[in-house]
Kinemage of the C-alpha trace (Angstrom):
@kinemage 1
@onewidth
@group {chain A} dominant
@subgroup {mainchain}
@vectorlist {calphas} color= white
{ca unk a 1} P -6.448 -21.307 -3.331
{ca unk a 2} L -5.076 -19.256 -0.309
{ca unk a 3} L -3.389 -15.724 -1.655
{ca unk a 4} L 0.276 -16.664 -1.483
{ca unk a 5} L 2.134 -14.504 1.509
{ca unk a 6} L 4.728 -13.001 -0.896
{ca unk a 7} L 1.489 -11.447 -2.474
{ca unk a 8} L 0.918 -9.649 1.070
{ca unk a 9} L 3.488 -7.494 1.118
{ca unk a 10} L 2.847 -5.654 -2.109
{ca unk a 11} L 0.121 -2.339 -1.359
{ca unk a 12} L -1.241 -2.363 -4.487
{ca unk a 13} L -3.094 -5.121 -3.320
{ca unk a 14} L -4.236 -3.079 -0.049
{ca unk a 15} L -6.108 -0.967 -3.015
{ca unk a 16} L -9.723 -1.324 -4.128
{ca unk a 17} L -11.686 0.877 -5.900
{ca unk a 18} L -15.469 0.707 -5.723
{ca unk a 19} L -18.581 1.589 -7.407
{ca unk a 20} L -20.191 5.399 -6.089
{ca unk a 21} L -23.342 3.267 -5.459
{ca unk a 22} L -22.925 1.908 -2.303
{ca unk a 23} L -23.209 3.159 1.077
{ca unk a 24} L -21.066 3.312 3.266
{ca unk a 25} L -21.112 3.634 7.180
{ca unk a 26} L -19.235 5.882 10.055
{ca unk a 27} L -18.369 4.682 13.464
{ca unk a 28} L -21.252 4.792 15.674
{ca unk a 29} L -21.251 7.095 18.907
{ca unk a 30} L -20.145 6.334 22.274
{ca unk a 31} L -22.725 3.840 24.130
{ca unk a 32} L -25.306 5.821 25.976
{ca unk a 33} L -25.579 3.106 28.400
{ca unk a 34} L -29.423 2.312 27.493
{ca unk a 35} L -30.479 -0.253 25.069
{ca unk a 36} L -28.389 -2.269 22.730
{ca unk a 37} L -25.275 -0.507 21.382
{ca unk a 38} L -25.302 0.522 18.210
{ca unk a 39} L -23.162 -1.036 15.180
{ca unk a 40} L -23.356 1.909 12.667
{ca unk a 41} L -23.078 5.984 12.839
{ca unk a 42} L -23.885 8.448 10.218
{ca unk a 43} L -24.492 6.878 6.437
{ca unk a 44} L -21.839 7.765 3.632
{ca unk a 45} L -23.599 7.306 0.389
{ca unk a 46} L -20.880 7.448 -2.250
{ca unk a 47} L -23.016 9.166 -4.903
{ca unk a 48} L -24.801 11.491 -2.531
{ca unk a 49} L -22.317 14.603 -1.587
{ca unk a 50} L -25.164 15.561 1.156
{ca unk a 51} L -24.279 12.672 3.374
{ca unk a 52} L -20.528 13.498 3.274
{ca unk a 53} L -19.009 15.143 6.158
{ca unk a 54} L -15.540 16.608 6.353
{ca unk a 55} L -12.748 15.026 4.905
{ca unk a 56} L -9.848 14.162 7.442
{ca unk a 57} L -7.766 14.903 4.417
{ca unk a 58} L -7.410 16.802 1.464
{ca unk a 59} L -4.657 18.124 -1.401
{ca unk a 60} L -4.604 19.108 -4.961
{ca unk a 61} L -2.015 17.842 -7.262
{ca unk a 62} L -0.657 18.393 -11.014
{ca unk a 63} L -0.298 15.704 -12.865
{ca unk a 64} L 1.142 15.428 -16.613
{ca unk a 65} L -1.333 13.305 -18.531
{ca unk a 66} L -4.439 13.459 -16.061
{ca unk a 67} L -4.089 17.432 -15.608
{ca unk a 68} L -5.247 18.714 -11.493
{ca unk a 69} L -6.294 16.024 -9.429
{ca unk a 70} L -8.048 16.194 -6.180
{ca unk a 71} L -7.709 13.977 -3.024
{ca unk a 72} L -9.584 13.718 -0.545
{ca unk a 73} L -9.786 11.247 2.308
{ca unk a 74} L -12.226 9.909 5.044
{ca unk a 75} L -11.129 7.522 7.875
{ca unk a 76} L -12.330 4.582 10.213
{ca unk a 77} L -15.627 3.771 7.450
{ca unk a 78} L -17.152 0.265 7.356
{ca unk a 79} L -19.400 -1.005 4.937
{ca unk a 80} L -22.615 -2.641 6.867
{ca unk a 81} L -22.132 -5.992 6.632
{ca unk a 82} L -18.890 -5.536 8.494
{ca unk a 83} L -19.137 -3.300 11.605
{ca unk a 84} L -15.539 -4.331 12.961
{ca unk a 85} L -13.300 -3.360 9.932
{ca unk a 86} L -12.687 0.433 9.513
{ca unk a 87} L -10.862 1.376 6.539
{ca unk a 88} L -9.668 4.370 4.897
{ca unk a 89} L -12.123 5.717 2.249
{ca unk a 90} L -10.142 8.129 -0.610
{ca unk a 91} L -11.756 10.095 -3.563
{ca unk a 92} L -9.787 11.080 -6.610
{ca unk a 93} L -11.290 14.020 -8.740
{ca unk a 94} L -9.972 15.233 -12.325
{ca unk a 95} L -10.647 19.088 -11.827
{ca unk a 96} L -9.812 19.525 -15.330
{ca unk a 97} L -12.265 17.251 -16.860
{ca unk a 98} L -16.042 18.265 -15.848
{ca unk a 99} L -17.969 14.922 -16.963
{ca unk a 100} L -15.379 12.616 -15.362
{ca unk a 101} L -16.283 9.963 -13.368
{ca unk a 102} L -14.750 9.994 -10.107
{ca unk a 103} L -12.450 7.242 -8.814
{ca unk a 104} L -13.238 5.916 -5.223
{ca unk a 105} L -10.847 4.222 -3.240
{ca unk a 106} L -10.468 2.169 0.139
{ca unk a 107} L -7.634 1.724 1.722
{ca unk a 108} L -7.099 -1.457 4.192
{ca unk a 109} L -3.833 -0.966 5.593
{ca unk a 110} L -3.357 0.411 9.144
{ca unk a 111} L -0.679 2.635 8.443
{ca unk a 112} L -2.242 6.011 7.005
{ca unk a 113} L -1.960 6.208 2.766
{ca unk a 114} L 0.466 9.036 0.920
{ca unk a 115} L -2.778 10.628 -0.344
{ca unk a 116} L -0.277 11.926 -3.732
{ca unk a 117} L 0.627 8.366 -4.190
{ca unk a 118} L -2.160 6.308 -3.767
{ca unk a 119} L -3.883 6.724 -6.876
{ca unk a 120} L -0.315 5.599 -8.663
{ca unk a 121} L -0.442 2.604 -6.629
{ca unk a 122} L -3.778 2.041 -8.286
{ca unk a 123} L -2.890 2.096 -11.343
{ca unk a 124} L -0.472 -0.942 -10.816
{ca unk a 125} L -3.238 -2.932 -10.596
{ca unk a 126} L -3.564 -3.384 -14.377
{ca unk a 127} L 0.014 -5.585 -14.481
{ca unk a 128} L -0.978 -7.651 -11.694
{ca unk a 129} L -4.259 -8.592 -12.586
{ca unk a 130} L -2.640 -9.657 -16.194
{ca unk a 131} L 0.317 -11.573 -14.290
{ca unk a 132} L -2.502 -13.606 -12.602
{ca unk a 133} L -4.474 -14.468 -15.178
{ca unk a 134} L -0.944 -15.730 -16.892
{ca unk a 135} L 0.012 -17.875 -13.847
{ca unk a 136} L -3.001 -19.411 -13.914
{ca unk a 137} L -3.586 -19.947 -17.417
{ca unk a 138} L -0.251 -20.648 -18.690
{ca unk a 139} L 1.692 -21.566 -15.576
{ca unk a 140} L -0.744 -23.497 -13.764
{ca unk a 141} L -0.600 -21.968 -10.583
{ca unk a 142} L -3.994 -23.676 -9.130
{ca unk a 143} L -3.980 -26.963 -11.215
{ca unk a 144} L -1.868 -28.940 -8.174
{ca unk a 145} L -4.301 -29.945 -5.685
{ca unk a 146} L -1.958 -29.995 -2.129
{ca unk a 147} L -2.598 -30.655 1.475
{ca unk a 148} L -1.220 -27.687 3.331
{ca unk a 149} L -1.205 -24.161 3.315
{ca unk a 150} L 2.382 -24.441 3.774
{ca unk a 151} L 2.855 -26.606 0.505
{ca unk a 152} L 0.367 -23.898 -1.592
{ca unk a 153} L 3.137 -21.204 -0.264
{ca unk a 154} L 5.898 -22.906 -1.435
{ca unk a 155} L 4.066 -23.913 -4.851
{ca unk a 156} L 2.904 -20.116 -5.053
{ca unk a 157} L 6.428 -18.392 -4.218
{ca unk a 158} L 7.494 -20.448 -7.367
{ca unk a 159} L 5.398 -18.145 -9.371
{ca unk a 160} L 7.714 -15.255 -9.402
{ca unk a 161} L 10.651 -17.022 -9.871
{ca unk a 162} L 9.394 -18.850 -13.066
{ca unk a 163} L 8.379 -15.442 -14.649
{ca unk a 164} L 11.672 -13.665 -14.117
{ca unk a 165} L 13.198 -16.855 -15.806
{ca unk a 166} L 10.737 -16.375 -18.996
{ca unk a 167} L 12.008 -12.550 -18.211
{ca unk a 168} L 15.618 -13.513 -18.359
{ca unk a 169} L 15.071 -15.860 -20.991
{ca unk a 170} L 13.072 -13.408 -23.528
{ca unk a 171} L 16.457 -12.608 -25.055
{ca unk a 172} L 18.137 -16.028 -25.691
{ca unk a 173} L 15.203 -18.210 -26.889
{ca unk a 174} L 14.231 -18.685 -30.365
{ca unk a 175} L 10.421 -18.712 -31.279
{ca unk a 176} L 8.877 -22.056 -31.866
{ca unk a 177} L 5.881 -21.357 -32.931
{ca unk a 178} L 2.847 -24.176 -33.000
{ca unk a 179} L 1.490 -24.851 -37.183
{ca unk a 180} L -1.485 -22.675 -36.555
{ca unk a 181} L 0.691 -19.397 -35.204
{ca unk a 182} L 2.349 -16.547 -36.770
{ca unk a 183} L 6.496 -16.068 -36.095
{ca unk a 184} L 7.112 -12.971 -33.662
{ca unk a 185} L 9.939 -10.891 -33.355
{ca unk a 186} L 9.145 -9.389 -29.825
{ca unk a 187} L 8.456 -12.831 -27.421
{ca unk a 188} L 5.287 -12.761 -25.047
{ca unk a 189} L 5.827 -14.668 -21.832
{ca unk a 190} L 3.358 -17.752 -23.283
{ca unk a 191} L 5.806 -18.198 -26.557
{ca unk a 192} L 8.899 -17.745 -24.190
{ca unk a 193} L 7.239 -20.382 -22.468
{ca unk a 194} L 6.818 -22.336 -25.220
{ca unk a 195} L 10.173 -22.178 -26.343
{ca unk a 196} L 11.908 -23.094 -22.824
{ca unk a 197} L 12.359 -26.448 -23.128
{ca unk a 198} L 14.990 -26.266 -26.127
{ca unk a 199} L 16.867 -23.914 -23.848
{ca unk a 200} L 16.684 -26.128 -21.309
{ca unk a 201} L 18.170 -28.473 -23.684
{ca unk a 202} L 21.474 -25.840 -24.088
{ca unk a 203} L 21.993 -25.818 -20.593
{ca unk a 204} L 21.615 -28.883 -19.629
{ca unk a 205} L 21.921 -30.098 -16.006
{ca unk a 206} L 24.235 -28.746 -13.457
{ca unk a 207} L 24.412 -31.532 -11.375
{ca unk a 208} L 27.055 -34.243 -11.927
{ca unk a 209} L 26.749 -37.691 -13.348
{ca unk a 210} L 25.215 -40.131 -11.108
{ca unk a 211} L 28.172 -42.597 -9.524
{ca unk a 212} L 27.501 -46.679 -10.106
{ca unk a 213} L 26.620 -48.363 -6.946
{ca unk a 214} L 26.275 -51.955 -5.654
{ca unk a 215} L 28.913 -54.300 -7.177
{ca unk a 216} L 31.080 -53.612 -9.807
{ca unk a 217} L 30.583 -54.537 -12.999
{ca unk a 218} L 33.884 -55.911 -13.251
């Protein structure tokens, strides 16, 4: 199913971390004008520190949980198989913490990252990836098998709007649990889920009563 366009706008998404063993590649040199051009420049092995050349970008933050982290940031990188998109490569070091693995980033946007912010926008990750897994699971967000792009859209921008209802709802609804499940006291989206349809019920339909038509029946 087609990543819904809403999805798009949110950087978080823009941010990937990877593992430090690949390599990476630089922009090759201008063409010489002899033989055929090359696709790749110098190699950027992730967990060799030899092959890295001079960050574009660097700063040093403080941080209250994660203590001093470092920065830094290489641009217009490609990974081999795909000469023709650059990104933004970023590295995030705990200076406090000797035996921590470091975090490595890419960044996909054309406009140029907030090198103190991107590693925040990481961490957002963690809530998205768990709203996902919920849409799909519980809200069946790629059961419906449609035609168009323009019908997955529409289908996909209901997404959102169905879990800010559970949101709203979390409050109002009364846990209905199945035979086999304990009662809760703090609602998770599923049992608000579960429980919808007897608010539904207490609602009832806006719309007004539907008007006879054709002949009277007296």
């Amino acid at each position: 199913m087609a990543v819904p366009h809403f999805l798009n706008k949110l950087q978080t998404l823009t941010v990937t971390s990877y593992s430090a063993n690949r390599v990476l590649y630089h922009a090759p040199e201008a063409y010489q004008g002899k033989g055929r051009p090359s696709k790749h420049g110098q190699k950027f092995s992730l967990k060799s520190e030899d092959t890295w050349d001079l960050a574009q970008a660097e700063i040093t933050t403080q941080t209250p949980k994660l203590g001093r982290l470092r920065v830094r940031q290489w641009d217009s990188l490609h990974f081999k198989q795909a000469p023709d998109q650059p990104f933004v490569l970023i590295l995030v070091e705990r200076l406090d913490e000797l035996n921590s693995n470091p975090l490595w980033l890419i960044w996909l946007e054309k406009d140029q990252p907030i090198l103190d912010q991107i590693w925040q926008k990481y961490l957002r990750r963690f809530a998205i990836e768990h709203w996902y897994r919920f849409v799909r699971q519980r809200l069946h967000w790629t059961v419906p098998q449609l035609s168009t792009t323009k019908q997955m859209e529409t289908w996909s921008d209901l997404m959102p709007l169905i879990t800010w209802q559970l949101w709203l709802a979390r409050n109002v609804v009364e846990d209905t649990p199945l035979p086999w499940q304990k009662s809760m006291t703090k609602l998770t989206p599923g049992r608000i889920a579960n429980s919808f349809a007897a608010l539904l019920v207490r609602i009832a339909s806006p719309a007004s009563h539907p008007k006879p038509r054709g002949k009277s029946p007296g």
